[in-house]
N, C-alpha and C positions, 0 to 999 in steps of 0.2 A: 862678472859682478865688479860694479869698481870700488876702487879703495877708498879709504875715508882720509887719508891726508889731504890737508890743503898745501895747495904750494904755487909759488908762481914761476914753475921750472920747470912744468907738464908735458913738455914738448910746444909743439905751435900753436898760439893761443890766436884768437881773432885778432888781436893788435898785431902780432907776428906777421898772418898774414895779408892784414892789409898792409904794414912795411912792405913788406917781400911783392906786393902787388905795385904800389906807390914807386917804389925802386925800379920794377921792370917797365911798368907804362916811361918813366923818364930816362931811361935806356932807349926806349923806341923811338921817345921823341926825339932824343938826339940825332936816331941816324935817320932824322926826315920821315919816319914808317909814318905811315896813318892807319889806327885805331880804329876799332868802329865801336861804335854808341854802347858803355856798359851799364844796364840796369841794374840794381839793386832793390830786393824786397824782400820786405821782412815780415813776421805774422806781431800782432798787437795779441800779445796774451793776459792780459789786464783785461778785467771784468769781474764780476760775480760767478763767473764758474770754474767747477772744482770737478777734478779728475778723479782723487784718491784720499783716502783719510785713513786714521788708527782705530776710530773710535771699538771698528769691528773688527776685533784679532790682535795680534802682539806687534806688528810693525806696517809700517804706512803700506794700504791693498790697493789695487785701481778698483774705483766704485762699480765697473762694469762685473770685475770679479768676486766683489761682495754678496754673496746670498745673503743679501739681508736689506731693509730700507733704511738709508744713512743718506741727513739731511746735513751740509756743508753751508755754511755762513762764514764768508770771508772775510780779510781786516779791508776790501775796496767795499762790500755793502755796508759792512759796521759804518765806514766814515760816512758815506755818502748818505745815510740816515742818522747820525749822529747817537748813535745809541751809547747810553748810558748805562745800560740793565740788562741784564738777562732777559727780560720779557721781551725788551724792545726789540733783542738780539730771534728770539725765538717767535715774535708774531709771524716770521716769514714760512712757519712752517703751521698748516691747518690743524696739525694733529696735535697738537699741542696746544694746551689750556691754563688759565692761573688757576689754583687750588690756596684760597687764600696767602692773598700776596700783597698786604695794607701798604701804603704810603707809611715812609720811615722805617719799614721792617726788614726784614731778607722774606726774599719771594720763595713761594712753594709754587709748583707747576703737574700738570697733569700730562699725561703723553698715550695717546690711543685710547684714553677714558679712566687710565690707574693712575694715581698717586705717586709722583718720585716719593722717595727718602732721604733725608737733609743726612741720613749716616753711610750713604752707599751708593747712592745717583750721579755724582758729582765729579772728576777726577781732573788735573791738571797733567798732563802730557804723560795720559795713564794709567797713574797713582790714583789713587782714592785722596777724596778732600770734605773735610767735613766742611754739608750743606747750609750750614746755619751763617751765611755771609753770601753779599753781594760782592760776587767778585770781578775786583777793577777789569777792565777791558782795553786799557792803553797798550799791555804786552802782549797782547794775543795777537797772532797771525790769524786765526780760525776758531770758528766754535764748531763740534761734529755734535750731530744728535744718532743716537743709535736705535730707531724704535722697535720697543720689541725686547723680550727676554734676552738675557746677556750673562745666562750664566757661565758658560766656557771663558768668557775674557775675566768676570769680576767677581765667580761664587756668589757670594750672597748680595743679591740687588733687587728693585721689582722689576712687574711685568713690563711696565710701560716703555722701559726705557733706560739710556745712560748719556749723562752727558760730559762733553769730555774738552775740554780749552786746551788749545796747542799754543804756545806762546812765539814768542819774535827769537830767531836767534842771532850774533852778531853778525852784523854787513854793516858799509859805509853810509852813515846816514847822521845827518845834523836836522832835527826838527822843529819848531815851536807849533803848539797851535791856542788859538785862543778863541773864546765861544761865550756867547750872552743867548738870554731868549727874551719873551717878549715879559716877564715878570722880574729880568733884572740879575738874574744868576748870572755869577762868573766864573769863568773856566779855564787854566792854562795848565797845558801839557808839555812834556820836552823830551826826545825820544833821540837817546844820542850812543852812537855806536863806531865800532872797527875796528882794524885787527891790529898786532901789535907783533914784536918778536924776532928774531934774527932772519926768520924763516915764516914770519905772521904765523904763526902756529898757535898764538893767541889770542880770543876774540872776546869782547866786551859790549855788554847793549846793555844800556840804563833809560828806562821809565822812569820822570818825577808829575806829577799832577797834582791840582787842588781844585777845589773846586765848592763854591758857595751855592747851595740850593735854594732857591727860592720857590718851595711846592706850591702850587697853586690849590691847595688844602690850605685853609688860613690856621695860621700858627703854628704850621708845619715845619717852618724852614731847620735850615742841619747845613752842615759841611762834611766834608770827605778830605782827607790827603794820600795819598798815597806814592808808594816809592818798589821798585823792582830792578834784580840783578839779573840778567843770562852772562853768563861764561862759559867759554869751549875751548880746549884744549885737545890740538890735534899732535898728540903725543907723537905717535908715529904714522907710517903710509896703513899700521893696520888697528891704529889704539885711537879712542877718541874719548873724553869727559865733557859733558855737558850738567852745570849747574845751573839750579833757578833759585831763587830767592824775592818772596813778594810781602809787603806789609800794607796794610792798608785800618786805617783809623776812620770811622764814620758816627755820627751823630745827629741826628733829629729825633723827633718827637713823632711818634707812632699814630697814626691816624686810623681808630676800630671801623669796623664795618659795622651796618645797620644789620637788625634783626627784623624777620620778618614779623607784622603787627597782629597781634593776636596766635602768630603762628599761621595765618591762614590768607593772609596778602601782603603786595609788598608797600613800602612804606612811601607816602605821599608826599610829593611835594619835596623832594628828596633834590640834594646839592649836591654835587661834586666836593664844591668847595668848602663844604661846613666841615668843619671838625666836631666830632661828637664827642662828649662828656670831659669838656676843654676845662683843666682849671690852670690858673695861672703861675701857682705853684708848681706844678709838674714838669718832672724831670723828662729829656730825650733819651730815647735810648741808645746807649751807645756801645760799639762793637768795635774789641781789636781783632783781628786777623792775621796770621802768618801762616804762611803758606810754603815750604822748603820740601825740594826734590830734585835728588840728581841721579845720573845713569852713567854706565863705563860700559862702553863698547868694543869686544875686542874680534878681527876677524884671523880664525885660523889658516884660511884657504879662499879663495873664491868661493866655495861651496857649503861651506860652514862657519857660524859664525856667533857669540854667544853676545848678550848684555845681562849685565845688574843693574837693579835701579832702585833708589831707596829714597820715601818722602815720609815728611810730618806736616802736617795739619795743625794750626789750636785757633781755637775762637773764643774770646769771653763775651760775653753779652750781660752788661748790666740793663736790665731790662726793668726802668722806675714809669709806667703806665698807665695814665689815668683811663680806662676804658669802661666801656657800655656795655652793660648783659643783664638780661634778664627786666624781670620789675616785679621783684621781691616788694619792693617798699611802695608802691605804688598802689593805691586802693582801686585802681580799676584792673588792677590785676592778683590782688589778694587772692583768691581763693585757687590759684593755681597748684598743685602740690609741688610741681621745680617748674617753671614759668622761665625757659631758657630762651625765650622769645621777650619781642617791644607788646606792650599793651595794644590793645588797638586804636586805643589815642594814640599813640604815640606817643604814651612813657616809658623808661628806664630807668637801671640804675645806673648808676657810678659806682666803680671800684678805684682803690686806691689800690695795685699792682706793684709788686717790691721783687723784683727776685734778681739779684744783683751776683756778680762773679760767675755766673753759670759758665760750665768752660764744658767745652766739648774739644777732643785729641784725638785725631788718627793716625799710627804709622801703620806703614807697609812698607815688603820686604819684597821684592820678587828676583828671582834670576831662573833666564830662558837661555836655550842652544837649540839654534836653527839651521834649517840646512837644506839642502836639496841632492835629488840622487835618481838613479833608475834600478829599475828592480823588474825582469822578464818585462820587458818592453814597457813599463808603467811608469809614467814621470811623479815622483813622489816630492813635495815641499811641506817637511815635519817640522812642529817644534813641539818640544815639551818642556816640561818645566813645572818651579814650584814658590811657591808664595807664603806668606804671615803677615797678618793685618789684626794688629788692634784698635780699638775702638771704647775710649772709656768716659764718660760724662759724670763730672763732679759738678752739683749743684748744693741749692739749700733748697729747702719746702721754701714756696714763694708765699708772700704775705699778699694776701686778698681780700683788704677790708670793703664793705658799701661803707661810702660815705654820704649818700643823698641819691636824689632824683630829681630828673631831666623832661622834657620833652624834644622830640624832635624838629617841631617849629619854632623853638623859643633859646637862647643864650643860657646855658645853666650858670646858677649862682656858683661861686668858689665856696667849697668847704673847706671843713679842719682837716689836712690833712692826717694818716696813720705817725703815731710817735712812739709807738711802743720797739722792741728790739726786734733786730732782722737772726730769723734761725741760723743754725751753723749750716757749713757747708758739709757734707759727705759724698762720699761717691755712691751713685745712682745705678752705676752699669757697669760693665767689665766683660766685655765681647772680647773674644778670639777666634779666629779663622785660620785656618792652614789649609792649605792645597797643593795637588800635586795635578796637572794636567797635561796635556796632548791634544795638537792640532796637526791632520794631515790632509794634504791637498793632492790628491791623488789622478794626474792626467791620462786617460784611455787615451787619444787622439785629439786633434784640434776640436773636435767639437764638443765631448764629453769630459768632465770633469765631476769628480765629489769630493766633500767635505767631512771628514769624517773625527769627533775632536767630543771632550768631556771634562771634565774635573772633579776630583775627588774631593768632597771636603769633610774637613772636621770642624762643627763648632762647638766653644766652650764658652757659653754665657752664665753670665750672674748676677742677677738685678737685688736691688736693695732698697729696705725703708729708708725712712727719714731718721730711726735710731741703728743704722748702721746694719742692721737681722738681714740674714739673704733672704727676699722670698721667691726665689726660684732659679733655680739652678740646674741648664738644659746644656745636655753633650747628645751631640746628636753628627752620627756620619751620611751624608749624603751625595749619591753620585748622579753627576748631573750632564748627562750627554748631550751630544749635537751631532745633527747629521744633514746634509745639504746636497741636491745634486742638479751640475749646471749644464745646462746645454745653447752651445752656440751655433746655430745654422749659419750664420755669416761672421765676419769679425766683431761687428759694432754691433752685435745682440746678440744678448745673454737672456734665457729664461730660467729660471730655479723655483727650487721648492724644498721645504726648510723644517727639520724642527726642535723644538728647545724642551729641556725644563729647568725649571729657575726655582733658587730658596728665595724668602722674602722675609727679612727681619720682622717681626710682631709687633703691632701699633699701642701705643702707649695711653690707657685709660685716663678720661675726661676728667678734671677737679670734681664736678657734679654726681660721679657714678659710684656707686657702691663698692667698687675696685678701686678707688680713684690712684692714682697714677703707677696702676700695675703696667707692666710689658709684658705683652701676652709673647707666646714660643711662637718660632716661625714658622710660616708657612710656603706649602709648596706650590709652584704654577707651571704650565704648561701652555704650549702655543705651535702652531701650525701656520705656515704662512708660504704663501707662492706669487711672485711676479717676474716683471721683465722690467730688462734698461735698456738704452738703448744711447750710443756717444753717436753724434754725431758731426765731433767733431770741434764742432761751435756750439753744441746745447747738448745738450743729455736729456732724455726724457725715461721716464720710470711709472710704474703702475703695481702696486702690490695689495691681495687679497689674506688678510690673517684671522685667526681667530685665538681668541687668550681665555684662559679658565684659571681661576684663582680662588681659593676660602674666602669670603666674605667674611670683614670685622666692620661691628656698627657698636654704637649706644645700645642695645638693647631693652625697650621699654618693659615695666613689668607690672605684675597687677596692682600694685600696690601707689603707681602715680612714679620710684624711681627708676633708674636705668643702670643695667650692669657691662660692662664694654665685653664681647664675647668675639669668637670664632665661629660660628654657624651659617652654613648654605655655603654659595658659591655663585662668585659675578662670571658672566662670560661676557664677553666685550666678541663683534664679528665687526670688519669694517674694509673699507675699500679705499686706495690712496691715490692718487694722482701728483705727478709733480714734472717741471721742465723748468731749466735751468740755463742760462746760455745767450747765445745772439739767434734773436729770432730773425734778425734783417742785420745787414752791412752798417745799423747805427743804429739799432734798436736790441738790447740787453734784458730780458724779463728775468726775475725768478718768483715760480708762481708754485699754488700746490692746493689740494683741494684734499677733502677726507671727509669722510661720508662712516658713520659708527652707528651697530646698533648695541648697546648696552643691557643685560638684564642683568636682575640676581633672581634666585631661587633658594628654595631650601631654608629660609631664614627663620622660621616660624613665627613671621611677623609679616601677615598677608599683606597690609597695607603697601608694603616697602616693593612688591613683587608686583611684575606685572604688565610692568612701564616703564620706560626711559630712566635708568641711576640720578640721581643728582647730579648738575652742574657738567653732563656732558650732552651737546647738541648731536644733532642726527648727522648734520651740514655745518661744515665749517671751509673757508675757502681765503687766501692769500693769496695777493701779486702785487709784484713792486716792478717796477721799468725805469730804464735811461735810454734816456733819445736825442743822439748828436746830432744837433740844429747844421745843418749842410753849411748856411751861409755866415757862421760865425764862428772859426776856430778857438777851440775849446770850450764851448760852449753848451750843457746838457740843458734836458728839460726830465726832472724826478718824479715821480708820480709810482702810487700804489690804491689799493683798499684791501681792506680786510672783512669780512662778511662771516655771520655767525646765527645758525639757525636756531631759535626759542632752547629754550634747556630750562627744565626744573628748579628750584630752588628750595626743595624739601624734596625728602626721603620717601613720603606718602606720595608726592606727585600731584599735588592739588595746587601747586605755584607754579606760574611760571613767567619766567622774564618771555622778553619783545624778541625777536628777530631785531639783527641793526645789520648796518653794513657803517664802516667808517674810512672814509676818502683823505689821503695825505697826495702834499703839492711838493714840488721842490725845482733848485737849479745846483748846477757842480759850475762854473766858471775855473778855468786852467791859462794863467797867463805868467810873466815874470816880468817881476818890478824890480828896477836895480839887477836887475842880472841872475835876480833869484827866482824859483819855482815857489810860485805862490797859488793856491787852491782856496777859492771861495766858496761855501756851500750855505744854500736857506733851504731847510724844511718847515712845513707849514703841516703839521700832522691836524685829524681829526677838523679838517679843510670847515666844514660844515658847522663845527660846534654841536656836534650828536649827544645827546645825553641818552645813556645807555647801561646797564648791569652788565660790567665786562666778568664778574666773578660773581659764582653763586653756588660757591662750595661748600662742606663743612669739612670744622678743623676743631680735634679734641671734643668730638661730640654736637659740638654747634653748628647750627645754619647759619651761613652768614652772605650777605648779598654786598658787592664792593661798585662803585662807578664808575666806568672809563674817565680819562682827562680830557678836557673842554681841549677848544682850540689853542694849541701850541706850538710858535712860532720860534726858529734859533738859528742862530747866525753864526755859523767860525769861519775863523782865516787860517790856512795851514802854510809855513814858508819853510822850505827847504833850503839853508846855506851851504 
């Protein structure tokens, strides 16, 4: 196992021996010898494929040895797509879905057909990160997706999934890059790093960015800046500290989604570009974020070896709104008793949205001791260990005035804005977690191997009104196992079969419901799942079969025309993955992936809901992106993908439903040096077509709501390495 010092006193390093090579060839040549012809070759390991990740277990696994389906998105595809977002980051994966995720806002995402959690889906190299922020992408090395229950790594999370950013750590690097598109946004980044010290035993890498949005939602536009720290200190050959530190400031103006018309089709004549219930008054929403976590690693032996690692989380979100719901005020929808739907004209209303200082805070605590050993001829790699994560959200009751009504064809007039006082702030929630757990990796022979691992948890939540009263307060212990067992017939193939259960934090009742913003208690899920990988080297390919069972929480309609947000029946999601990753040819790079879900619920006592395909998850959904090095012009690619997404619902009943679309992007990478510098040219040309399309057709807080992919989008950076 090797050490974690750095040092440049290792023994013989490459430079060593090519001296030691260079010296003896001009040795020979002096006494007249003649050489014969020495070749040199090297492998290009740059691309989009990825061997190993954390997201599954406590420290970086080879993917072939993961029982589990974990999608890997590197910092070479982020660039070469130019992605900005999360979404942009995760369209490369079929199984994943927006779950309302408006222009201006921080995105929500769906992963095998459930709902992440903006309190527990999220983590920064680990740690838990509250969900409520777009989080920058300049420092990341890699995004992992974990699909699938994850309770042994995170206790309490959902079914679907966990997502997890690995950041940059220091090497020698001086960067610029700078980026427009075809609406005028500007973008410059600066990515500068290396070691330092008597013995370099200290290393530094700094992230600065800004960057001017120009949304192609008119009225949209926002800016962003953003700044992050990595520091390592390689104490000794067996002590190492790694810190991160990130802030990032962002602001636009929130763009609502359209409501389905009448409740019962969707809305005509429908623009990407319009912004709805636009008044000129209205504030952007704007979001600080920090983001702080570091780790100390110490090893006792080659065989044993412990870390702690400890992060914070805060977001505040002044969240000033002008949005669309409903058509209270509207006489073609008068007679509705809650008319949380557009009229079938195509009216609305306007709210004037106020809920300002919302802060949401996560720490966590964790420290592990790993190790490896035999035992009556069994190769055993254990860790255990234990954990404290809180979780607490201080808001005010948000101020939700109508101030008018709209139509969907027509420019709404500007009203009076809300002038009255904004409530106080209190705290909302007050979650704790503790855990004690164990993962062991247990080798019969080269070909058989199991997984055998759980955690024990305690939670202690406490939700609250708006005058401070707890209305609910849940202690609850739960153990939650795992078990896995691999078998490899040859090296480079792995088959396994897996299975989990998961706690899932309680979803938080609709302003409209007769509960209105209760947190229901959590609930439990379970999941079964079986596939193979396979390395080959240059590509990876993988195929995995699961199936997820979870409590079902909806709006609940009642006789009376309201809705109460409840707990009742249960969703099963069954589905099929596909995915390959790698060099398909000597100059040809895909990563591709396909996922195939069938969704029910039951048990609801709300026949309508039962029966047929959940909301806003397709049957078929399918991704691929390629690079293809043109032979006859060095450095020179050619970028291309589509994304492909089959019909999905847009109500709960099942009587809506979006189109089928497929949507086609172009692109080039250019690699040349100007002035003696490494300079990278990149154009993508996403949504090739100009497709107009319902990329989202989730609900959120009780509401349907139907969102529209971005028109064609065109962006140009230059990247120069000094």
């Amino acid at each position: 196992m090797d050490r974690l010092y750095r040092t440049g006193h290792q023994g013989l390093s490459a430079l060593n021996l090519l001296t030691l090579g260079l010296l003896s060839a001009s040795t020979a040549l002096a006494a007249d010898t003649e050489l014969p012809a020495l070749t040199v070759t090297g492998e290009d390991t740059s691309g989009y494929q990825a061997d190993s990740a954390s997201v599954s277990g406590f420290d970086s696994t080879a993917l072939l040895d993961t029982p589990a389906s974990v999608t890997v998105i590197n910092d070479a595809l982020i660039k070469d797509q130019q992605a900005r977002l999360l979404s942009e980051v995760l369209s490369n994966d079929a199984s994943v879905g927006q779950a309302y995720a408006p222009v201006g806002y921080y995105e929500n995402f769906s992963v095998r057909g459930f709902s992440l959690n903006s309190a527990s889906s999220y983590r920064i190299n680990g740690r838990t990160i509250t969900g409520e922020q777009n989080v920058g992408l300049e420092n990341k090395q890699q995004v992992e997706l974990l699909k699938g229950l994850s309770g042994l790594e995170s206790g309490v999370s959902e079914p679907g999934g966990l997502v997890n950013y690995v950041t940059k750590r220091p090497t020698e690097v001086r960067q610029v890059t700078v980026s427009t598109d075809d609406r005028g946004s500007g973008y410059l980044a600066t990515d500068v790093g290396g070691f330092f010290g008597s013995e370099q035993q200290f290393g530094l890498r700094a992230n600065l960015a800004h960057e001017d949005i120009h949304s192609y939602v008119e009225h949209a536009n926002g800016q962003r800046d953003f700044a992050s720290l990595a520091f390592d200190w390689y104490i000794s050959p067996d002590a190492l500290l790694q810190l991160d530190a990130e802030y990032q400031t962002r602001e636009q103006r929130s763009a609502p989604g359209y409501q389905l018309l009448g409740g019962t089709q969707l809305p005509h004549h429908a623009s990407p570009k319009k912004l709805l219930a636009h008044q000129s008054g209205a504030n952007p929403v704007s979001t600080d974020a920090l983001n702080l976590n570091g780790k100390f690693e110490y090893r006792f032996s080659d065989v044993w070896k412990t870390d702690i690692s400890a992060s914070r989380s805060r977001v505040v979100i002044d969240d000033y709104s002008s949005f669309a719901w409903g058509c209270y005020g509207a006489a073609s929808c008068s007679d509705a008793t809650v008319p949380n739907y557009f009229s079938p004209e195509g009216d609305y209303d306007i709210y004037d949205f106020r809920s300002p200082d919302d802060t949401r805070r996560n720490d966590e605590l964790q420290a592990i001791l790993s190790g490896h050993f035999d035992i009556a001829g069994l190769g055993h790699e254990l860790t255990v260990g234990t954990s404290a994560f809180r979780r607490v959200v201080d808001k005010r009751d948000p101020i939700n005035v109508m101030i008018g009504s709209a139509n969907i064809d027509r420019e709404p007039a500007d009203f009076a804005r809300y002038e009255g006082p904004i409530n106080d702030s209190r705290r909302r929630l007050d979650s704790r977690q503790y855990g004690l757990f164990f993962n062991d990796r247990i080798s019969f022979n080269q070909q058989w191997q199991t997984v055998l691992g759980g955690r024990a948890v305690r939670l202690d939540e406490e939700t609250f009104d708006s005058q401070g009263e707890t209305t609910r307060h849940t202690r609850r212990y739960e153990f939650l196992p795992q078990a896995a067992l691999i078998y490899k017939p040859v090296q480079n193939l792995s088959l396994y079969t897996r299975y989990s259960k998961g706690l899932s934090l309680g979803g938080e009742a609709a302003w409209f419901t007769t509960n209105a913003f209760e947190i229901l208690a959590p609930t439990v899920s379970r999941q079964i799942e079986a596939g193979v990988k396979y390395d080959g080297h240059r590509i990876n390919l993988g195929a995995a079969l699961f199936q997820t069972r979870q409590a079902y929480q909806y709006s609940r309609p009642n006789e009376d025309g309201t809705f109460t947000f409840a707990q009742q029946g249960e969703q099963k999601n069954t589905g099929l993955e596909l995915s390959a990753n790698g060099w398909a040819t000597q100059r040809l790079q895909i990563s591709a992936s396909v996922a195939a879900i069938r969704s029910r619920v039951s048990g609801t006592g709300t026949a309508a809901y039962e029966g047929h395909q959940t909301i806003n998850v397709p049957t078929l959904r399918a991704s691929l992106s390629g690079d293809y090095a043109l032979p006859w012009m060095e450095g020179l690619a050619l970028l291309g993908g589509v994304q492909y997404s089959a019909s999905k619902y847009a109500s709960q009943v099942g009587e809506v439903e979006t189109g089928a679309y497929a949507i086609f992007n172009v692109g080039s990478r250019f690699s040349t040096r100007i002035d003696g510098y490494e300079t990278v040219f990149r154009l993508t040309v996403d949504n090739l077509f100009d497709k107009h399309y319902w990329r989202d057709a989730g609900e959120y807080m009780g509401d349907d709501y139907v969102f529209q992919g971005a028109p064609l989008t065109a962006r140009l950076s230059a990247s120069v390495n000094f």
